[in-house]
VOPAGU-2260 file (C-alpha; in pm, 1 decimal, decimal comma):
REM VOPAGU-2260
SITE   aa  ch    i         X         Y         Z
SITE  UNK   A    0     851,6     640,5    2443,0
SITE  UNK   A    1    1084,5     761,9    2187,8
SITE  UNK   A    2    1011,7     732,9    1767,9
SITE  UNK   A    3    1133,6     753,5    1443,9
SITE  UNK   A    4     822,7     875,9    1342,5
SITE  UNK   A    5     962,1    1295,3    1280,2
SITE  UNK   A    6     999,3    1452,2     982,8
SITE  UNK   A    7    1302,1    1453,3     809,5
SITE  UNK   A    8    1246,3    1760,6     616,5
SITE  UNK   A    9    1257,0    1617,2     238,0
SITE  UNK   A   10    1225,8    1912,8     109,5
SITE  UNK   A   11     931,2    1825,2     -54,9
SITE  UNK   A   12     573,2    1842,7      54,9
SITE  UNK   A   13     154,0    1777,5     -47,4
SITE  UNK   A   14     162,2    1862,6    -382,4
SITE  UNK   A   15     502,6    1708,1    -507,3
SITE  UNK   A   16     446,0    1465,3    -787,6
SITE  UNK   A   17     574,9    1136,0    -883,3
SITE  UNK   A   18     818,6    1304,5   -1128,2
SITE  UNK   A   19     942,9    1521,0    -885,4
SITE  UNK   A   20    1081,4    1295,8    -600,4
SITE  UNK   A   21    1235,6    1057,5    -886,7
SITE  UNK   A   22    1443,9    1368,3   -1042,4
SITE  UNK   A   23    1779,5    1242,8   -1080,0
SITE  UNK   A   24    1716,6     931,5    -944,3
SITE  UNK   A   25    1820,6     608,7   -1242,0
SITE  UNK   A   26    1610,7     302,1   -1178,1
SITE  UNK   A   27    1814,5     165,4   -1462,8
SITE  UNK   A   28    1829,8    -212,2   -1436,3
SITE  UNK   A   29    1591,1    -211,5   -1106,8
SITE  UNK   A   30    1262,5    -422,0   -1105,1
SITE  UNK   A   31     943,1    -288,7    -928,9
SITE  UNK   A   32     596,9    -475,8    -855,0
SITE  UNK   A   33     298,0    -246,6    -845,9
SITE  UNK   A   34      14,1    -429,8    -696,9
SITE  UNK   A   35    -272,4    -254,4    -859,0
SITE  UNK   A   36     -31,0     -54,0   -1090,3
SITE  UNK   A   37    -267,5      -1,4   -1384,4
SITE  UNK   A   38    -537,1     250,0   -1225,7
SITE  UNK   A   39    -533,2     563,4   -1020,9
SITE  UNK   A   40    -260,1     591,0    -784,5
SITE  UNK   A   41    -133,7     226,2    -915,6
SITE  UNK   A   42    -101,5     354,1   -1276,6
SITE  UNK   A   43     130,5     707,7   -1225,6
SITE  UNK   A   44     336,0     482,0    -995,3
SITE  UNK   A   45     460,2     257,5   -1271,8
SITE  UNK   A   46     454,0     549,2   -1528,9
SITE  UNK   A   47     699,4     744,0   -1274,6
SITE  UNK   A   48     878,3     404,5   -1199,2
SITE  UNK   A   49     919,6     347,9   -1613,7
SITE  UNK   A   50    1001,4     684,2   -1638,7
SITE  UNK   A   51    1302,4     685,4   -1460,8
SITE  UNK   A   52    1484,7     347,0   -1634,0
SITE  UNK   A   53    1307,2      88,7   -1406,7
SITE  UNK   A   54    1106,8    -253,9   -1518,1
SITE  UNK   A   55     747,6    -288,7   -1379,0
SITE  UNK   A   56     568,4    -624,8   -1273,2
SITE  UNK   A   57     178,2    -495,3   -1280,2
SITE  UNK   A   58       5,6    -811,3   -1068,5
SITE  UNK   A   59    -367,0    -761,6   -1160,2
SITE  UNK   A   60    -694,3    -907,7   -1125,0
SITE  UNK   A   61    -843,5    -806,0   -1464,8
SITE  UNK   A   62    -550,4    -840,6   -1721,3
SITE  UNK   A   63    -738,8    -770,5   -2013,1
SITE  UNK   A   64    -839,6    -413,0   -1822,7
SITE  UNK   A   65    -484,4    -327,9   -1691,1
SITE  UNK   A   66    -282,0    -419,3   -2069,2
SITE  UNK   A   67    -550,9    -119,4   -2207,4
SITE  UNK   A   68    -444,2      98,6   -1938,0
SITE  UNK   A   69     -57,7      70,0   -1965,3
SITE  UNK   A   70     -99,7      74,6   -2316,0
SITE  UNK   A   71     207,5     287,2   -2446,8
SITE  UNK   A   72     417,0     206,8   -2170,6
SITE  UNK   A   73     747,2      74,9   -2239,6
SITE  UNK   A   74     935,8    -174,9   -1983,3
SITE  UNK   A   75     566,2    -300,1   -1859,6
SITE  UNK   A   76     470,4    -672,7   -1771,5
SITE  UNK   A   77     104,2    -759,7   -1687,7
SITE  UNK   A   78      18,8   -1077,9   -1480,6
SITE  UNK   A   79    -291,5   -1240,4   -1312,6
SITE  UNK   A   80    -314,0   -1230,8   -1015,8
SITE  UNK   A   81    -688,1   -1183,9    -721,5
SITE  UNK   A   82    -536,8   -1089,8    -369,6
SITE  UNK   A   83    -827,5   -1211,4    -252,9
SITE  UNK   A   84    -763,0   -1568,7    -330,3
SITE  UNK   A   85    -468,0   -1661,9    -218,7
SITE  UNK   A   86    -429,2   -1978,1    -436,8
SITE  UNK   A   87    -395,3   -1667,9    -692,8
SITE  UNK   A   88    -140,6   -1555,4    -498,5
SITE  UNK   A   89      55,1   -1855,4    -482,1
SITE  UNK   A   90      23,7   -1926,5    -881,2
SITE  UNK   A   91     171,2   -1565,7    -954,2
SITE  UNK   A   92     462,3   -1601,9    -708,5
SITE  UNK   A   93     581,2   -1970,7    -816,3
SITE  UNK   A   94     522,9   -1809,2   -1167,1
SITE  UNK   A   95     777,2   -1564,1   -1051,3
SITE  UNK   A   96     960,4   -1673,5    -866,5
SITE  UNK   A   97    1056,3   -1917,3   -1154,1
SITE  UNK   A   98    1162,2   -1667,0   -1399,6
SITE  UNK   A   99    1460,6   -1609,5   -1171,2
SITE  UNK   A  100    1427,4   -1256,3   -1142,9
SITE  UNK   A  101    1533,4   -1030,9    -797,7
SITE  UNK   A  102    1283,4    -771,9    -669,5
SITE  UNK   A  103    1419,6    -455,8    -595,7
SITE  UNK   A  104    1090,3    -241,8    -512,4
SITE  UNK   A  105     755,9    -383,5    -417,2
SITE  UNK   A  106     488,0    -150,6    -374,2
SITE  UNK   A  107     178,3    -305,4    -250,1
SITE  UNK   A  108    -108,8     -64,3    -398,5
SITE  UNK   A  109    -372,5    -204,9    -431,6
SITE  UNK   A  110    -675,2    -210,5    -233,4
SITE  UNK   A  111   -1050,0    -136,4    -169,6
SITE  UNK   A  112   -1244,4     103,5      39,0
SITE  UNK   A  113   -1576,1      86,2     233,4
SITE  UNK   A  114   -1698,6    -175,1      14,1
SITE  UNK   A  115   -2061,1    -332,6     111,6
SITE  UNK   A  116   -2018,6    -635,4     312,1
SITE  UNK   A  117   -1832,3    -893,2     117,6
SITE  UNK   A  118   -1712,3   -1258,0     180,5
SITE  UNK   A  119   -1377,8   -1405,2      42,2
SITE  UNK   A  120   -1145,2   -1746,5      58,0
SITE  UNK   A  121   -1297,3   -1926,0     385,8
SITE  UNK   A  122   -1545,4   -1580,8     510,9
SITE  UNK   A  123   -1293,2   -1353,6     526,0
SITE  UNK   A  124   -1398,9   -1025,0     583,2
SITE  UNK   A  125   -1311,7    -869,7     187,3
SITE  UNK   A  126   -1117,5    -544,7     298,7
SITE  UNK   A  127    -883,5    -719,5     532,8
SITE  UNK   A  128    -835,3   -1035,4     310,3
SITE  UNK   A  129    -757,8    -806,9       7,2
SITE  UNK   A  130    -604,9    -494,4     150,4
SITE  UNK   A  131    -387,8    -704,1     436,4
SITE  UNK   A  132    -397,2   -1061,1     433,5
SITE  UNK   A  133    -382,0   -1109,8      25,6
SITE  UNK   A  134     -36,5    -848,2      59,4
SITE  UNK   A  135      86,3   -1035,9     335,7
SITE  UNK   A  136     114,0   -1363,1     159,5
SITE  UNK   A  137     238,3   -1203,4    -137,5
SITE  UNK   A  138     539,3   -1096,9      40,8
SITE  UNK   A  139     624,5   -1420,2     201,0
SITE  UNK   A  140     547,4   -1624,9     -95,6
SITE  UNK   A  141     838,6   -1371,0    -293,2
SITE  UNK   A  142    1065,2   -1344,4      -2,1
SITE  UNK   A  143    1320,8   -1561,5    -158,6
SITE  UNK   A  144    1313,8   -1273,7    -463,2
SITE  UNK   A  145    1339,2   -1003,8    -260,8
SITE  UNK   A  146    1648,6    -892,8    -358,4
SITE  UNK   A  147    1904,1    -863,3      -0,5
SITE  UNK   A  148    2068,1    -544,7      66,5
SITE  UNK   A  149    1864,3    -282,2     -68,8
SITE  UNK   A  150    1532,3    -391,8    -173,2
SITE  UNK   A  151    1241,2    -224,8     -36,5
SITE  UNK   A  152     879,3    -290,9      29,3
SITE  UNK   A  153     614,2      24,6      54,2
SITE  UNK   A  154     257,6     -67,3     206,1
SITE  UNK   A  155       1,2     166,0      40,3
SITE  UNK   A  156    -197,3     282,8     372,2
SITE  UNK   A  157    -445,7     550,1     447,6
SITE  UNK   A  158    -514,7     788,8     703,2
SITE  UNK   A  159    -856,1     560,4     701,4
SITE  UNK   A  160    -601,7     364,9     986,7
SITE  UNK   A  161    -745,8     634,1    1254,3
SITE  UNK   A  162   -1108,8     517,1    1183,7
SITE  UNK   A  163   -1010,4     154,3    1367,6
SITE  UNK   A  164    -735,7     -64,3    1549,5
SITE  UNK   A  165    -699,5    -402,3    1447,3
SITE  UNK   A  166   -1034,2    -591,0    1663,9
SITE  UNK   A  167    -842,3    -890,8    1798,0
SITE  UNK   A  168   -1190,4   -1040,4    1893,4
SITE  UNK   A  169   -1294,5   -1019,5    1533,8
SITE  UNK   A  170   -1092,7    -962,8    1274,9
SITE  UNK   A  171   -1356,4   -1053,8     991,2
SITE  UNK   A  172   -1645,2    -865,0    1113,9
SITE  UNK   A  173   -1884,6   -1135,3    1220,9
SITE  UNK   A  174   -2082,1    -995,6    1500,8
SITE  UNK   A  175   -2206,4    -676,3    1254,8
SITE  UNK   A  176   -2029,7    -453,0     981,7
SITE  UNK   A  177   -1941,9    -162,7     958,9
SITE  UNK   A  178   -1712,7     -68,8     621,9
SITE  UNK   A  179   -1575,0     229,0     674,9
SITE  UNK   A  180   -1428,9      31,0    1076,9
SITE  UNK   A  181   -1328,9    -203,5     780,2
SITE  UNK   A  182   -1158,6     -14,0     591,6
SITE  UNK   A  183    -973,9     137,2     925,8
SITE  UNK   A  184    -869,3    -196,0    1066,0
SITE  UNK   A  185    -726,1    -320,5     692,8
SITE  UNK   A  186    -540,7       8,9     696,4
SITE  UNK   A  187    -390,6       4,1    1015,9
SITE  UNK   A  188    -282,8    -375,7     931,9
SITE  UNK   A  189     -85,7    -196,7     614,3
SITE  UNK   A  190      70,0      -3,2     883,1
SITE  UNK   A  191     161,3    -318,8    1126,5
SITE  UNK   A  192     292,8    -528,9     833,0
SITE  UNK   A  193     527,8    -284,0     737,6
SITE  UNK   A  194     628,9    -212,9    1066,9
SITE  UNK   A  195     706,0    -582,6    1169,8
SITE  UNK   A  196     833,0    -721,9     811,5
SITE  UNK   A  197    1123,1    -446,1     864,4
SITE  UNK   A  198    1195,9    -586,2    1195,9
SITE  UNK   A  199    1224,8    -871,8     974,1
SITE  UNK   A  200    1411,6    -777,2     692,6
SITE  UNK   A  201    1632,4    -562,9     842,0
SITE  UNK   A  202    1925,5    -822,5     922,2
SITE  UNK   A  203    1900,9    -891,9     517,5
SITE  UNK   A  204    1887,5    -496,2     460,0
SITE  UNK   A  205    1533,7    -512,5     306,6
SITE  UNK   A  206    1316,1    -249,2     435,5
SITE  UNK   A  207     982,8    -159,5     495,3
SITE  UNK   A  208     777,4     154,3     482,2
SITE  UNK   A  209     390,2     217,6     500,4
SITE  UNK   A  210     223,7     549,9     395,3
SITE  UNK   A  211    -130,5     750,2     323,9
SITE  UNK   A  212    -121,7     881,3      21,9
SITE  UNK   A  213    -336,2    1150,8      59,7
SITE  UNK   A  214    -685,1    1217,3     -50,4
SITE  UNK   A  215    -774,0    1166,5    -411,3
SITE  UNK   A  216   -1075,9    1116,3    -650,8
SITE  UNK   A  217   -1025,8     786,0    -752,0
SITE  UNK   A  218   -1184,4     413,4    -893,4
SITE  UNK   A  219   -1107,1     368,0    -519,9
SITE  UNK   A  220   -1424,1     534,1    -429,3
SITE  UNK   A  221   -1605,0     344,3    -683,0
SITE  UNK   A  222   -1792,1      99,8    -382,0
SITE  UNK   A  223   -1947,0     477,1    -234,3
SITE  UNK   A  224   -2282,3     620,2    -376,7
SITE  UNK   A  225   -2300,1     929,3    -514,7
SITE  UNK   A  226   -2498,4    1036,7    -243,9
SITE  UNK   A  227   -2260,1     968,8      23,8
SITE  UNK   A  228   -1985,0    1144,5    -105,0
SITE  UNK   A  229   -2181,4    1462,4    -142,8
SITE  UNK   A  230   -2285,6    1427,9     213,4
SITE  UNK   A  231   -1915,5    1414,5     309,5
SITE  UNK   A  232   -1842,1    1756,1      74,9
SITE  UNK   A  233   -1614,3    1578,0    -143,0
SITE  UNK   A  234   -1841,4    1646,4    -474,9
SITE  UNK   A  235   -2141,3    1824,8    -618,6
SITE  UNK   A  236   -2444,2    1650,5    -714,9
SITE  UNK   A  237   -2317,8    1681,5   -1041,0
SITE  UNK   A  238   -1968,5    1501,0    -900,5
SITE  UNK   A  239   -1763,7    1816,6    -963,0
SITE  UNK   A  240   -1522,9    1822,4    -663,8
SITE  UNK   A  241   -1627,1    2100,1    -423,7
SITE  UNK   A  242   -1292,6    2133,6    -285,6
SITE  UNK   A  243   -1032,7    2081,1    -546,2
SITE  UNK   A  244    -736,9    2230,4    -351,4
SITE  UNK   A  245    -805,0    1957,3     -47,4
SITE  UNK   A  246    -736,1    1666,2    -322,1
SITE  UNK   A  247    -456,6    1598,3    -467,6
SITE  UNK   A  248    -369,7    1500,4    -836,0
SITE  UNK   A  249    -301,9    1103,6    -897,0
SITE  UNK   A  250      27,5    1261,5   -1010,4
SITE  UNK   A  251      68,1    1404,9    -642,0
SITE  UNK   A  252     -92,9    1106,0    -479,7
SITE  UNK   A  253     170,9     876,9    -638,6
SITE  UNK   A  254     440,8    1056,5    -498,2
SITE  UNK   A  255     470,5     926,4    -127,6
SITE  UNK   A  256     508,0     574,4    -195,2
SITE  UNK   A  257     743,9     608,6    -551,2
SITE  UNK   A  258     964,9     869,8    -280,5
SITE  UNK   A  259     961,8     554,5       4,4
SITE  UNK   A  260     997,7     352,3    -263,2
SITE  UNK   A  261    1319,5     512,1    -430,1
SITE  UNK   A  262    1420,1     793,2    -229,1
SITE  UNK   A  263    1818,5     801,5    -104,9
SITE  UNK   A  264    1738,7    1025,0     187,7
SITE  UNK   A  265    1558,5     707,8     340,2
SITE  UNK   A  266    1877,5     488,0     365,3
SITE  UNK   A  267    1915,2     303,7     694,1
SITE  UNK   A  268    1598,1     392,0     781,5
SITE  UNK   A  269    1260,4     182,0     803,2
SITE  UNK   A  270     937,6      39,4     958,6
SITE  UNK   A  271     801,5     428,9     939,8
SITE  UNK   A  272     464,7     596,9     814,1
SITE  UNK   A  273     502,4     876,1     599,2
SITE  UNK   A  274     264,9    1100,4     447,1
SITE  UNK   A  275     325,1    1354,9     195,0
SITE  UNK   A  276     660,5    1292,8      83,8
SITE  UNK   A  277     795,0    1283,5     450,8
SITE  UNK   A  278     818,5    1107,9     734,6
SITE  UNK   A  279     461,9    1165,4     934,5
SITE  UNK   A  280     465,6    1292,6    1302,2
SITE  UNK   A  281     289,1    1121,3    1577,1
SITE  UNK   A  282     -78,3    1168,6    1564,1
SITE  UNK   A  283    -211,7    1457,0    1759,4
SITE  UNK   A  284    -458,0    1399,2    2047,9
SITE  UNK   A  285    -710,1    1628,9    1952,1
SITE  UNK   A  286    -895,0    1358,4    1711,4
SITE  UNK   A  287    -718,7    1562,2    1340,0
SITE  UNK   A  288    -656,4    1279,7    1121,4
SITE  UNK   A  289    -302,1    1337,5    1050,3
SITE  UNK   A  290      -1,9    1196,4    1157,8
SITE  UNK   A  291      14,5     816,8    1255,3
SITE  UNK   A  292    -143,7     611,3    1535,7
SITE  UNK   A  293      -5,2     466,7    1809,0
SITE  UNK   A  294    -244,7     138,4    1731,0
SITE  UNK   A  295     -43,2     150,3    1419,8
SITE  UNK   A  296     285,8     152,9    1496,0
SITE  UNK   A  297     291,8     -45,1    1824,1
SITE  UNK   A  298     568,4    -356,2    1748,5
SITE  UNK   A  299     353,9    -568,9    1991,6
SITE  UNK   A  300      88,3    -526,3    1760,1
SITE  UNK   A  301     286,2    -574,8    1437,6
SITE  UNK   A  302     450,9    -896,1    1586,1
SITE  UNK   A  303      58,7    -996,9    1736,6
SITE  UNK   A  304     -90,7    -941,3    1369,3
SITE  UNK   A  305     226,7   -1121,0    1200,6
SITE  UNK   A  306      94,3   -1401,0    1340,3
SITE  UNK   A  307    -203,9   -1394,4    1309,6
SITE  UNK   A  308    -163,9   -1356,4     930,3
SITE  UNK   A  309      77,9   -1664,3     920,6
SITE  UNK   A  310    -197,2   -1844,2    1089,1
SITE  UNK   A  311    -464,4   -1776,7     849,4
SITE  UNK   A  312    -274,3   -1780,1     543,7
SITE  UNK   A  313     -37,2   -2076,7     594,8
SITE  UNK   A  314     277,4   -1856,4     524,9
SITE  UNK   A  315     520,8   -1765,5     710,6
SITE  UNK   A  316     875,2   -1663,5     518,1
SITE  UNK   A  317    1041,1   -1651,7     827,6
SITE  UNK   A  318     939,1   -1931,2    1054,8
């Protein structure tokens, strides 16, 4: 079966930052949301994004917290807004969606990772509701904002997708859990919305792109004990990183989605994974987590999972 999914050869690779994919490029006049954007990978996104001329929406679930953070910033907005309660949700969009403002770039960063086992809304499983299904109706609820013939939407992924495909059987984990499957399925559900929503959008010329980011030390890992990260080798018992080259910067880590985001070498194209500032290749068969998943990409999937999602959440911007 043929796919887009080949490099393109951006010219720019792992340890590109932020600042370097938006060289040249004038946001000028262009509005972004950043779920998220106010820690970690979230926070040098709308830096970058401010950097370079453009207005950022920062949707967040502790205000207070995120107006500290982007303290200094210029051409920053903060708003409430829990993607794990979707009545949230819908208050921040009509909110929006009644200033009568066009979205031009909507990065949806933020998310959580191998968290214990947590209940949202009506049960749902926490890491899908928040990382998938919370997105998902975000989208749809802003559709009509979305701004036609150019705007784009980036789904912050990981390559945590290889760890699971979506379990059609049970989506919210009730027979056993197991977060770090969690995490996988939620990741590879980035993957599938952003594959089907620019099946979507296409006819409008809004397109979609998902993307890992790459591995970095961040308040992502804040659900993981100490003790489990030094098993893995990703710190010290003293939580110095013992491999400082294999991370990368939140400067670096930024850079995938602001260059899906923003980047002109990505016109007419869409409904790709990328992965350090490129498009990502297949993933190989020998079990390396690199590259994308079939499970991830498969439009039979997306389309299955796009329902799905309008089922649970009641939304649907395209029915």
């Amino acid at each position: 079966m043929s796919t887009a999914q080949h490099k393109i050869g951006s010219g720019f690779g792992a340890r590109s930052t932020a600042d370097d994919v938006l060289n040249g490029i004038d946001l000028s006049g262009k509005l972004a949301i950043v779920t998220g954007g106010y820690s970690g990978l979230g926070l040098e996104t709308t830096r970058a994004l401010t950097k370079a001329g453009a207005r950022v929406v920062v949707p967040a679930r502790r205000p207070d917290t995120a107006r500290e953070a982007l303290d200094g910033i210029d051409a920053v907005e903060v708003e409430e807004l829990d993607l794990g309660d979707l009545e949230s949700v819908r208050a921040f969009a009509e909110r929006f969606l009644a200033s009568d403002r066009t979205v031009d770039l909507m990065i949806n960063n933020a998310g959580i990772m191998a968290c214990p086992e947590t209940r949202v809304g009506p049960g749902w499983e926490a890491q899908f509701a928040t990382n998938h299904l919370g997105h998902y109706a975000l989208v749809n609820r802003l559709w009509p904002a979305i701004a036609p013939g150019g705007a784009r939407v980036v789904s912050v992924s990981s390559a945590g997708h290889h760890f699971s495909g979506i379990r059609w059987d049970d989506v919210h984990w009730a027979n056993g859990y197991d977060k770090w499957e969690a995490y996988g399925q939620a990741k590879t559900a980035n993957v599938l919305f952003a594959v089907h929503l620019d099946r979507l959008g296409q006819e409008s010329g809004v397109r979609a792109f998902a993307l890992h980011p790459g591995g970095i030390l961040t308040p992502l890992q804040r659900h993981l004990p100490r003790e489990e990260m030094v098993e893995r080798g990703w710190i010290d018992e003293n939580g110095t990183p013992l491999n400082p080259e294999g991370f990368k910067t939140p400067e670096q880590g930024a850079a995938t989605q602001v260059w899906a985001a923003t980047s002109p070498q990505l016109a007419g194209m869409g409904g790709v994974y990328c992965e350090d500032c490129d498009i990502a290749e297949p993933a190989p068969t020998d079990g390396t987590r690199v590259g994308v998943c079939a499970h991830a990409t498969d439009p039979e999937q997306a389309a299955r999972l796009w329902e799905l999602s309008a089922e649970l959440t009641g939304v649907n911007a395209f029915a």
